[in-house]
N, C-alpha and C positions, 0 to 999 in steps of 0.2 A: 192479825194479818190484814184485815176489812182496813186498819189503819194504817198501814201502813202504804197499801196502793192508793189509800185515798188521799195520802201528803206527796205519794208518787204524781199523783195526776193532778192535786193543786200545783206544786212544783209547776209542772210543765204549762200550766195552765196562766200562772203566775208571770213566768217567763216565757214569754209569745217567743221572744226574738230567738231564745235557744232553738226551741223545734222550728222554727224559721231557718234559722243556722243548719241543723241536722238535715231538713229537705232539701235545700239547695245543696248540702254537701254528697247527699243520694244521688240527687239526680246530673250533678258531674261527676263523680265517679264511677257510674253505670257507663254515661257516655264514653266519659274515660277508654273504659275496660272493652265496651264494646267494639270502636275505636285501634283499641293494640292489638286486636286478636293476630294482624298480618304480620306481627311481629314473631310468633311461633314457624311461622313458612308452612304451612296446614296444609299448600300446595302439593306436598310429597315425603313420603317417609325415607327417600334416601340421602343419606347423611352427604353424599358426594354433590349431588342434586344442590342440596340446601346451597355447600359452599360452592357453588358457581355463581349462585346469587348474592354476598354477602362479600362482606370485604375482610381484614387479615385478624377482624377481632371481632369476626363471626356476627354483624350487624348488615341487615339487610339493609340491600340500595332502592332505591325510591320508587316508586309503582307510578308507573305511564311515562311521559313525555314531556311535556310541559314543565315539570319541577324542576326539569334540569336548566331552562332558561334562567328561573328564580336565581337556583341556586347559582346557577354563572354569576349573575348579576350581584347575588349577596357574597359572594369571593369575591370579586371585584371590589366592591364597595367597602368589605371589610380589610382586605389587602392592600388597596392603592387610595383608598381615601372620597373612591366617586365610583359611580355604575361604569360599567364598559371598560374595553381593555386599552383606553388613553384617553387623552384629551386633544380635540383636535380644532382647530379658529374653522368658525363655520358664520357668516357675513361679521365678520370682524370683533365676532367674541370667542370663547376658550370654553366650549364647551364638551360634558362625557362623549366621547364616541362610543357607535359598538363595531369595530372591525372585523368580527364572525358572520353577524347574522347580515345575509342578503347582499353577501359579496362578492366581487365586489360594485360600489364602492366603500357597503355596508352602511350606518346611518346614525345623525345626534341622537342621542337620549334624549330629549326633552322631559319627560317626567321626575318628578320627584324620588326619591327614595320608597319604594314600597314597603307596607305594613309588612308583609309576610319575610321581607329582608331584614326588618327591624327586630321582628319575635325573632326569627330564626338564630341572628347574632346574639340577643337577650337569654335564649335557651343554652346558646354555646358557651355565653360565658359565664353563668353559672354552673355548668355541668362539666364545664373544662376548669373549672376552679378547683373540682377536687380527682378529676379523671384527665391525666394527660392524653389519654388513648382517641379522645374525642373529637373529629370533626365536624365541618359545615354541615357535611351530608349528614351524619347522626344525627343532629341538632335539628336541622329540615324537617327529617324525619316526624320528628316527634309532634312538631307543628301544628298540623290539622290533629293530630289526636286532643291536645294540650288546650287549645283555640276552641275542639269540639267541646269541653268542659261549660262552656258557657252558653251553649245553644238552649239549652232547656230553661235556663236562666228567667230569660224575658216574658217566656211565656207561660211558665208559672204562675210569676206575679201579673200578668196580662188578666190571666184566667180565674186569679184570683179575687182581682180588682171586678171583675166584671157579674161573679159571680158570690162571691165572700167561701169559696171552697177551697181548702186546702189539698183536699183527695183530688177533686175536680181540675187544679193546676198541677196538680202529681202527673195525672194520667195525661195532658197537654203537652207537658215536659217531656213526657216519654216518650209519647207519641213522634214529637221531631225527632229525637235523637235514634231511633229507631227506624226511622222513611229509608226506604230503600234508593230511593233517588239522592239524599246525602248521606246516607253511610259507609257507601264505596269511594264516593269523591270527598271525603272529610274523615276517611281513615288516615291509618298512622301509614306514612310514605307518598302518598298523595298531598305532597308540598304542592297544592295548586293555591288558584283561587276561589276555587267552589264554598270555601267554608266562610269565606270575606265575603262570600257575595250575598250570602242572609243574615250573618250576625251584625253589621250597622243596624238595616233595617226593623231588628228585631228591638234593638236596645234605642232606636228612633221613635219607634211607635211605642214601647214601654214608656219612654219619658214624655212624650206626647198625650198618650193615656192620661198619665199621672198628672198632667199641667191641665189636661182636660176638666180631671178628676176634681182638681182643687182651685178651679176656675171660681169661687166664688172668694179664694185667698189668693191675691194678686201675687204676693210675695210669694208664695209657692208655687205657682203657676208660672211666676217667670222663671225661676229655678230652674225647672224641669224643664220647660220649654228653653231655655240656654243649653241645659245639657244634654238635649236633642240637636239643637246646633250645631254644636263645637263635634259629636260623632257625626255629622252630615258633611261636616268640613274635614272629617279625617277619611272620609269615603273614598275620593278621589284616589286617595293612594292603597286603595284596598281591592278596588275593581272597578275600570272600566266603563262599567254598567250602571255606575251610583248613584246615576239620573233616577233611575225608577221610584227610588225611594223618597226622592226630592219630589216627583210628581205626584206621587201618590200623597204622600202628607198633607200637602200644600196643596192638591186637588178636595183632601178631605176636609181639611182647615175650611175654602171658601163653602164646598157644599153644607160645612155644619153650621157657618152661619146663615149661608143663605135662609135653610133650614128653621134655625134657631129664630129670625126674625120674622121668617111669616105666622110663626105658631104662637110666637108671645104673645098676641092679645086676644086671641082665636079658641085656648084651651088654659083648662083646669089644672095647676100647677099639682094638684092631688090624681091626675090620670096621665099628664104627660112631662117629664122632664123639658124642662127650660133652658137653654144654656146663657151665659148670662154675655150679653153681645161684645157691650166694652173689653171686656178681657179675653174674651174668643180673639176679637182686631190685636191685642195686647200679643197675644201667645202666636198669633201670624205674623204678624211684623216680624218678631223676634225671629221663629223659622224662616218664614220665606222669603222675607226680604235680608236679613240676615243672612242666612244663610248663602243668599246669591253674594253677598259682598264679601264673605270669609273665602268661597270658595274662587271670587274673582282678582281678589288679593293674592291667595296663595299660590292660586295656580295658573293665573290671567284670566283677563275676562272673555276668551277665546273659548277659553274651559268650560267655561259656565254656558256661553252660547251654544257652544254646539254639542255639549249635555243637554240642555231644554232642547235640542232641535234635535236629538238622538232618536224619540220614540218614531219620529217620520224616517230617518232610515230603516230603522227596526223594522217595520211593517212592509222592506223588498229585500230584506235580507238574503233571502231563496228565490229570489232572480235567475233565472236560468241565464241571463249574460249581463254583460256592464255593456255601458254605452260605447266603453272601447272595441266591442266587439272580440274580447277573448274569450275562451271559453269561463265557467265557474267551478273553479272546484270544492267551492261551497259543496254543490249538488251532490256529491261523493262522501263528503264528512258525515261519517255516523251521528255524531253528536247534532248533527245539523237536522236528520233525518225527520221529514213530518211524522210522528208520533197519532197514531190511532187514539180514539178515546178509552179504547181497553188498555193501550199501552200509559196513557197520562193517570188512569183511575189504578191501576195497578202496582205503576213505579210510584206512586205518590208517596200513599200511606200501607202501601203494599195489600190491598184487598177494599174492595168492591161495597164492605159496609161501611168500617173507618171511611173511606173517602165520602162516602154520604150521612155518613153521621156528622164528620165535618162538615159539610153546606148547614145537614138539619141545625147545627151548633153555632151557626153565623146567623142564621136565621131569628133564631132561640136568643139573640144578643139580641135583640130589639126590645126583649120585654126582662123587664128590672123584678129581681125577688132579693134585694138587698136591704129591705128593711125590715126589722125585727118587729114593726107590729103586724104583723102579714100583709104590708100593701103587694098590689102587683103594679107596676107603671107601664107606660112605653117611655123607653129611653133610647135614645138614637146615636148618643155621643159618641159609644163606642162600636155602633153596629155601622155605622155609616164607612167608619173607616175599614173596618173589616170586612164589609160586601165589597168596598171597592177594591182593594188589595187581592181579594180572593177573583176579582173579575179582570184585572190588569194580568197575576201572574199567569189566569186561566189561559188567557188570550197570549199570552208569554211563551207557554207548554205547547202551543199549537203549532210554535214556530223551527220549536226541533226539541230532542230530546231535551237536550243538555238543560233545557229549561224548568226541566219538571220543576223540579227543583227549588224552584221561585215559588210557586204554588204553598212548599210544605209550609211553611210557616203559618197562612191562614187557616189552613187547613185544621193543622195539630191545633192550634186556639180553638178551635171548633168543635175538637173533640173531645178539648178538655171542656170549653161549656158546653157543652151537650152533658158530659159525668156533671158539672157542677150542678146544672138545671135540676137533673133528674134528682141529683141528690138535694136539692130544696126542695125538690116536691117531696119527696118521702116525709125530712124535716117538717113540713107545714101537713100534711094530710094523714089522717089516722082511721079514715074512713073504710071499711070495708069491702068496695074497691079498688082500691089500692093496695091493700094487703093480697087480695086472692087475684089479682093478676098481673101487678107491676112485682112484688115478690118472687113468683114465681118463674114469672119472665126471664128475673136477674139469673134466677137459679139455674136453671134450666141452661141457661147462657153460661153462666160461669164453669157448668160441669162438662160443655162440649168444649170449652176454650181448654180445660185440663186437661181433658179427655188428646187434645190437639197438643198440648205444649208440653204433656207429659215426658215423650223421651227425651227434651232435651234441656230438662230445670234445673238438671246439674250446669249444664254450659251456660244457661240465663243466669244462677247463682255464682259461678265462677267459669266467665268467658275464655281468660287467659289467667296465667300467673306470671307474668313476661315483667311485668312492673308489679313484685310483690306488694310494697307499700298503699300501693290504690286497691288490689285485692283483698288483702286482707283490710285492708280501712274501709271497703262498701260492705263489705259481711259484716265487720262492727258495728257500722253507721246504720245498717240495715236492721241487726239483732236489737240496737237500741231505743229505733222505732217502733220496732214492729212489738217491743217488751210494752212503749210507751201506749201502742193502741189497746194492749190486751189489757192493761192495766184500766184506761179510758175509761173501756166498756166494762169490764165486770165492777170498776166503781159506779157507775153509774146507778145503780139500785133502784132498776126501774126497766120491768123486763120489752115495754114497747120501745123504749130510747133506747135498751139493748140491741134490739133488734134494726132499728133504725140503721143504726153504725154498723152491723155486721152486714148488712144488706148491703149499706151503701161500700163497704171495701171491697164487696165480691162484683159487684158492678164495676170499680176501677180494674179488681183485678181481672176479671172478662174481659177488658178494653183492651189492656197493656200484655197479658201475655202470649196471644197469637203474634202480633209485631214484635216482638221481645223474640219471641222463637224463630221466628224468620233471620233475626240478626245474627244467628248464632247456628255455624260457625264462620264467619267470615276468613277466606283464603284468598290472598292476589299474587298473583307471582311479579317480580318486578321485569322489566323489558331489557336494561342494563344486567348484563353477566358478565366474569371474569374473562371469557370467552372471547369478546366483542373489544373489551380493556384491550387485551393482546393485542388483538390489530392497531387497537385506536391508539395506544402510545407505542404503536412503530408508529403512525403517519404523527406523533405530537414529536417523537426524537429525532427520528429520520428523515424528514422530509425541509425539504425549505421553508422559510416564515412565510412566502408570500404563494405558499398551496391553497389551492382549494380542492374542497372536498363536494365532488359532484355525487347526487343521488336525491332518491325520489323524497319527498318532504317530512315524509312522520317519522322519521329517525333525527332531523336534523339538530334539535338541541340536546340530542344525546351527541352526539358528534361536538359540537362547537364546545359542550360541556370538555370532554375529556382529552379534546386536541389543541382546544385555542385556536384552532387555523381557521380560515374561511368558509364557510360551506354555500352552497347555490340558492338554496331555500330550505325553510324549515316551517313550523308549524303555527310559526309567527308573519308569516307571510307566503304561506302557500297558494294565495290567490292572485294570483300573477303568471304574467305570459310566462315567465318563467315553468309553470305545470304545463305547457304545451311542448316546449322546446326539447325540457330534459325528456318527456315520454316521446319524442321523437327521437330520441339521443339512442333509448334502449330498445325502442321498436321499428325502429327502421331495421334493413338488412345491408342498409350502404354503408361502409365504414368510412368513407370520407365525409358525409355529409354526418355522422356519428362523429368526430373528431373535430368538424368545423366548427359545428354548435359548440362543444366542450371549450373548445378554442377560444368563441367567439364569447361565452357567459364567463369562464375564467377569468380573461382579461378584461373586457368592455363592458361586461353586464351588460345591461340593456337599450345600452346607446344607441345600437345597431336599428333596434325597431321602438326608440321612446317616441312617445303620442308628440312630439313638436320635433323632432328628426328628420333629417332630411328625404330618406326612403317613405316615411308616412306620408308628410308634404307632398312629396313628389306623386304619391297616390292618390290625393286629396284624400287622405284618413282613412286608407281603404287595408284594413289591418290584412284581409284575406292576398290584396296584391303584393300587400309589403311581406308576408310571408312567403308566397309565391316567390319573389324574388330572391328570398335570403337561402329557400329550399335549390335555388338553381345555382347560385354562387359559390354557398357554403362548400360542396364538395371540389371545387375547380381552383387552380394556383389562381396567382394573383392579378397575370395575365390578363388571363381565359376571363376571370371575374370582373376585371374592367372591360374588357370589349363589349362584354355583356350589357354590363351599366351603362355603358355611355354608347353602344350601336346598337341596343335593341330596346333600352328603359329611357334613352334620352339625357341621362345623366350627365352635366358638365367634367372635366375632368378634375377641377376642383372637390365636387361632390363626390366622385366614383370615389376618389382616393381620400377622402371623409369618411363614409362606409366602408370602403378597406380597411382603413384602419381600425376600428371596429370587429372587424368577421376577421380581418387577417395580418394580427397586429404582429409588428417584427417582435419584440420581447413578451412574447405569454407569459403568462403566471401559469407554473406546472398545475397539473391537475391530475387527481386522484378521484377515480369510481370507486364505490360500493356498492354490493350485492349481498342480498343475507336469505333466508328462507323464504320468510313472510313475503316477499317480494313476489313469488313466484304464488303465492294466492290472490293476491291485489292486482295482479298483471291486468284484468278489466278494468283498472280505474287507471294505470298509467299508458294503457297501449292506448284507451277511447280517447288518454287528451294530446297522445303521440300519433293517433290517425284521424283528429279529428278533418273533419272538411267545412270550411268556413265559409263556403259558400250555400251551406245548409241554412234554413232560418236557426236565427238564436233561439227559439221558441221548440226545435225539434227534444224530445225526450232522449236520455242519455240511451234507454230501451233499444232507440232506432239507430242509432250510429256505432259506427262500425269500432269493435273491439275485438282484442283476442285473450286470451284465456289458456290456463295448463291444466289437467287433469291427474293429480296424484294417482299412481298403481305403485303394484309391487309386484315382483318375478323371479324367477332363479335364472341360473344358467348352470351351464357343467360340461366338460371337456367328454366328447365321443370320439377315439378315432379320426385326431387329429380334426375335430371340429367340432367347433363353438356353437354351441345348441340353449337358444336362452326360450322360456316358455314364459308368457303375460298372461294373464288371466284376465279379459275383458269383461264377460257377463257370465254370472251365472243364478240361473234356478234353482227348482225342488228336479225340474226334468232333465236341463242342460246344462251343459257350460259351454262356451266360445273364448279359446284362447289364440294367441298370436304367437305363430311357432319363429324362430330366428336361427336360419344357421349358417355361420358364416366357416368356410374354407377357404384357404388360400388367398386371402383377400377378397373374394367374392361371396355377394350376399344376398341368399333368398330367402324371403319369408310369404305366410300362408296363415290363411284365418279358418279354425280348426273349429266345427262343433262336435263335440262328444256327450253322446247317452249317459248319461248319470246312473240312471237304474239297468241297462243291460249291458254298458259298459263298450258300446260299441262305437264307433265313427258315421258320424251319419252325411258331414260332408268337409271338402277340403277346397280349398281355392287360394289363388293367389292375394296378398291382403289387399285391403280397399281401403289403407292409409296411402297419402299422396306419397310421403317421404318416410323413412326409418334410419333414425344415425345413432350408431352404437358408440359408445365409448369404453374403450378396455385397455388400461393403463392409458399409455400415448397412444394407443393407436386408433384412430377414430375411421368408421365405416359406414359408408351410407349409399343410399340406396334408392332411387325416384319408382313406384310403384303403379301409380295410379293417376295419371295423370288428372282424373277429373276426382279425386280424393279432397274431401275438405277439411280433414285431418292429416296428421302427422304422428310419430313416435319416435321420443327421445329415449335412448337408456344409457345408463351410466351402471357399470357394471364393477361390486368391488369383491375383491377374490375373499372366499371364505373359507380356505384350506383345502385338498386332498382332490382338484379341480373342479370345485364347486363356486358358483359366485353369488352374492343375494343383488337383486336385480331393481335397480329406482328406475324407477318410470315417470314419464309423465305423457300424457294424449295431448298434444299441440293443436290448437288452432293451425289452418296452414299461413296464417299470415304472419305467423310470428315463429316459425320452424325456421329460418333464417335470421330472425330476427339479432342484433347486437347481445342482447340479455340472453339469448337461448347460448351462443357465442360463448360469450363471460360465464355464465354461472350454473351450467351443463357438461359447459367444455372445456373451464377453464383457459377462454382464450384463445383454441384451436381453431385457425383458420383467420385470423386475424392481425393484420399485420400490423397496425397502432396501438394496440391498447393490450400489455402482460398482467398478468397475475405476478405480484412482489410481491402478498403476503395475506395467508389465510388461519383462520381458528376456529373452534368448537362456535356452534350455535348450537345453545340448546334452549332456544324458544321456540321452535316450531320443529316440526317432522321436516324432514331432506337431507339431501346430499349431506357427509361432513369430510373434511370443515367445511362448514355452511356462509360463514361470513366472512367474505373476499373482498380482497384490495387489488386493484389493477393499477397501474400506472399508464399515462396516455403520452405517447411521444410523439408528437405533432411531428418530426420531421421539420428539414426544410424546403423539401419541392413547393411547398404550399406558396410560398415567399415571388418564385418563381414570375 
């Protein structure tokens, strides 16, 4: 038996590259698996549920916002031969348009083809090779899970090289592919860019490493260092952002020679690593000068400049205004959100030691235990670049969430040398010491990590079975490892180098299984439902080509996705006047000057008030007077709108009738509103940029300005003797409750704000309510009621019959500035009271609590008085 695991463990021993082979195929497949879990819909066990998320061959649709731009762009691309839905001469060449987004006029594509349209079509046509049933979006889909496979990749061997540990680059590996900050945005449906925006970098600084590493063999050194290049040149079309990785390399290149050259003649090649200078200059030229000429070829050398000059935007990102003086609606975007250091140390590596074991582990890179006759050095080759990488994404996370994210990658490196370290100390030290309390340590750690990960090591061992083949091939890959270590160690026949190995794998496993456990079970629900489809291919069949689709912005490349028509803004340019206008469109309570703007963005876009137009001019850049004026115009015929312009603003009649045309063009492009649930809890971020006042400083906090807000309840109602009796339940105690009694007869409507004794059951007072307004809705008939005149709330209800004259009762507590408001109008009332803008067509939303159908389509008939 003794012989046979000991030809077991020469084998593997023999052959490096197989268990090379075997760990990198672990730790994609983990990722993998971890990765598809959203593939199950874990969000809900109703089978009706499921399929309102999923399409006719039961495949769920894509999770958030954003993928669906991609994937517009990767239909386009794969269907008509280029991005965007034509091609249009733009100064006298033929290039993509995008006709959807931010129209109109809508805008060229100037970029290339992107990576994540390139894998996506690469997934489809393999998988539609042997499945006709297969779409874009299926293929999308799989993307960031497929793409996640190689995360762990780079930094195993990072952590290898740095450390000579294979467990050490194990738990490194895992450590990324497990971070909380990319394992919701680099799951399976989350066709974004999150997962592009750390694997360049990762397989950059891997081949950098390496050209580092073998800096004393030119010909290997420029190897790697080429094929650090050629992915630095494929960045651009990966994300956006691709600069970072350009500076950081090419930052760490100069500082490692700087470095390298004051210390060459100053220290003992036996205490400090040297790096050898000529071929440091050899391996930068090739990145950084290279690199600026690949990426200035490719993509112009526009490209490349204002990548190097990117990190200085970066640094006002969270501007409370732009010099145009519009609002930002930066300031609102969660993902933009400043991030506490509890929230950066926490979303990172998901817990408080990981993320400082990671600094300890960047740290711990400075000093070299890679030689086998126990020297220790200081080596800085690869610590220099890893302090600074870990000090760029730090500074990176502070600027909004969405950044954590940049972070992991140093981070995971750090924790796996932090395991590597520790595991060469064991290796080299047999002293007494180190046995009675680095031992014990491990141990003691490893039984509280079980103790933690225990309920859920079936889900860490089988996450999903959604992709059987990657399931049952990581239990394999897993079982033949894990046979390979136990073989290892009892060959070994030498019970302190037994102990050695069994120490050092309960330390990796301490590291990896609390983050491991965290990952599991991962649930997202996707935003797109069949529900929302409904409406969206009535406005893609029935409506005109040259509709637009007005509404507030984080839906809108779900829209542009599924209708092809125009929409106002979307998530690709929601920071624009445009976030002022339309929140004035739904917060206002004028329906003319709601119809004007619609009118006005429809057809002219932003002709009306662009930074070199005539109205700005004419204010000398004074955005607050030029909106001033368009808020007085907007609602008045065409008349009335020129008198204005030209006997109270000075306007020639040349100009008035330039700006008419504009605000009140004779052929509109129809337009279509939406309203959906979610809307009615966001109402603070679209009403503050629909009331904002611009004669406030830009500097004023979003805190201080004036917004409004709904208040989700719930109520009954029920038929008394011929009258409508609805009861709200406002507050209640352990002592009281305070509800809102409503009873309406005959058309006429009284309500009263009730507190009742909990415990004696008695009334202890009554009064009339101290809401300003109450408007009920019951069927068509809608009743309302002024109360209070100095009331700074309001109540809405909308009342749906529940059999036998019972009714269940939606509520919401209004702001009073928004109880009139357009939106309260449309998506309360359906409309009632409103003479421009019907409801043509509503459907199930089942993303959020509300009214149903929850997701409305109005149609807006400008009329022609306006013309007038």
């Amino acid at each position: 038996m003794g012989n046979i695991l000991n030809k077991i463990s020469e084998f593997f021993n023999k052959h490096e590259y197989i268990k090379l082979f075997l760990i990198v195929l672990i730790i994609g497949l983990i990722s993998f698996q971890l990765r598809a879990q959203p593939a199950d819909m874990g969000f809900t066990n109703n089978p009706q549920l499921k399929s309102m998320f999923a399409d006719e061959n039961g495949r769920m649709y894509l999770v958030a916002l954003d993928p669906y731009y991609y994937l517009r762009m990767t239909e386009d691309y794969y269907y008509n031969g280029h991005l965007g839905e034509t091609l249009k001469e733009v100064n006298g060449k033929l290039v993509p348009y995008d006709t959807c987004q931010y129209a109109p006029p809508g805008h060229p594509i100037t970029s290339s083809v992107p990576v994540i349209s390139l894998t996506t079509i690469a997934i489809y046509n393999i998988w539609h090779s042997f499945d006709s049933t297969v779409t874009l979006m299926n293929a999308a889909y799989w993307v960031p899970a497929v793409m996640g496979m190689l995360l762990g990749i780079p930094v195993f061997f990072i952590v290898r090289r740095t450390t000579l540990s294979n467990i050490g680059g194990i738990v490194g590996a895992l450590a990324i592919v497990s971070s909380p900050a990319l394992l919701y945005k680099t799951s399976a449906g989350f066709a974004d860019t999150p997962i592009f925006e750390v694997l360049p970098i990762l397989f950059i600084v891997w081949f950098i490493m390496e050209a580092i590493h073998h800096q004393e063999n030119l010909k290997k050194s420029v190897i790697f260092a080429t094929l650090a290049t050629l992915v630095m040149a494929m960045a651009p079309r990966m994300w956006a952002g691709w600069w970072y990785g350009y500076d950081i390399v090419s930052g760490f290149l100069v500082l490692y020679l700087i470095y390298s050259y004051i210390i060459k003649n100053n220290y003992k090649k036996s205490v400090v690593e040297v790096g050898n200078i000529k071929n440091i200059l050899s391996i930068m030229g090739i990145f950084t000068l290279g690199g600026a000429l690949l990426i200035s070829a490719i993509y112009g050398i526009n490209s490349f400049i204002n990548g190097a000059l990117a990190p200085i935007g970066f640094t006002t990102i969270k501007a409370v205004s732009h010099a145009s003086g519009w609002p930002n609606v930066y300031t609102t975007v969660s993902e933009l959100a400043t991030p506490s250091i509890h929230d950066i140390i926490n979303n990172s590596l998901g817990s408080t030691y990981l993320f400082a074991l990671g600094i300890v582990g960047v740290i711990l890179s400075f000093i070299s235990m890679r030689y086998k006759e126990m020297k220790v050095k200081f080596d800085a080759k690869y610590a220099i670049l890893l302090t600074l990488w870990l000090f760029a994404t730090f500074y990176a996370s502070t600027k909004g969430v969405r950044f954590i994210g940049l972070m992991v990658p140093p981070l995971s490196i750090g924790v796996g040398i932090f395991a590597g370290q520790i595991i060469n100390i064991i290796k080299r030290r047999s002293d007494d010491l180190t046995k009675w309390t680095l031992y014990p340590i491990i141990g003691i750690s490893f039984l509280m990590a079980l103790k933690v990960a225990a309920p859920k090591l079936l889900e860490i061992l089988v996450p999903t079975t959604y992709v059987p083949i990657a399931a049952y091939g990581m239990l394999l890959t897993l079982a033949i490892l894990v046979v390979y270590k136990i073989v290892d160690i009892i060959s070994s026949n030498n019970k302190e180098i037994q102990a050695k190995k069994i120490v050092s794998i309960l330390l990796a496993v301490t590291l990896v299984l609390p983050p491991l456990a965290n990952a599991v079970p991962l649930n997202t629900a996707p935003t797109l439902n069949n529900g929302w489809l409904d409406s969206l291919n009535w406005i893609k069949t029935e409506t005109p080509n040259n509709s637009v689709i007005t509404c507030w912005w984080d839906n809108g490349h779900i829209y542009t996705w599924a209708t092809r028509k125009m929409v106002t803004f979307d998530g690709g340019s929601q920071n624009s006047p445009r976030a002022y206008w339309v929140g004035r469109a739904f917060s206002t309570s004028n329906e003319n000057l709601s119809i004007g703007i619609l009118r006005m963005l429809a057809t002219s876009g932003d002709k009306a008030f662009e930074r070199d137009g005539i109205l700005m001019n004419k204010t000398n850049h004074s955005v607050a007077e030029t909106v001033k004026i368009l808020n007085e115009i907007l609602p008045l015929d065409r008349t009335n709108a020129y008198n204005i312009l030209t006997n109270k603003y000075g306007l020639t009649s040349k100009e008035a009738n330039e700006v008419l045309n504009a605000t009140h063009p004779e052929n509109p492009n129809p337009d279509y509103l939406i309203t959906y649930n979610r809307m009615t809890d966001i109402a603070p971020v679209w009403s503050m940029f629909g009331m904002w006042d611009f004669n406030l400083s830009p500097n004023t906090p979003d805190s201080q300005r004036e917004k409004g807000y709904y208040q989700k309840l719930t109520g009954e109602g029920f038929l008394n003797n011929e009258s409508l009796i609805v009861r709200v339940p406002l507050q209640k105690t352990n002592d009281y409750m305070v509800m809102n009694l409503i009873v309406i007869k005959n058309a006429t409507m009284v309500s009263y704000d009730i507190t009742y004794n909990l415990k004696t059951k008695t009334l202890m007072s009554e009064k009339i309510t101290g809401f300003h307004k109450i408007i009920v809705k019951d069927g068509d008939n809608i009743y309302e009621n002024t109360f209070n005149e100095n009331g700074t709330m309001s109540e809405i209800v909308r009342l749906k019959p529940a059999g036998n004259g019972q009714y269940y009762a939606y509520v919401w507590i209004s702001s009073r500035n928004l109880e009139d408001s357009v939106y309260t109008k449309l998506h309360f009332l359906d409309g009632a009271g409103l003479k421009h803008i019907k409801l043509v067509k509503e459907s199930t939303d089942p993303t959020n609590y509300g009214i149903q159908p929850g997701f409305k389509v109005y149609k807006v008939d400008y009329g022609n008085e306006y013309l007038n």
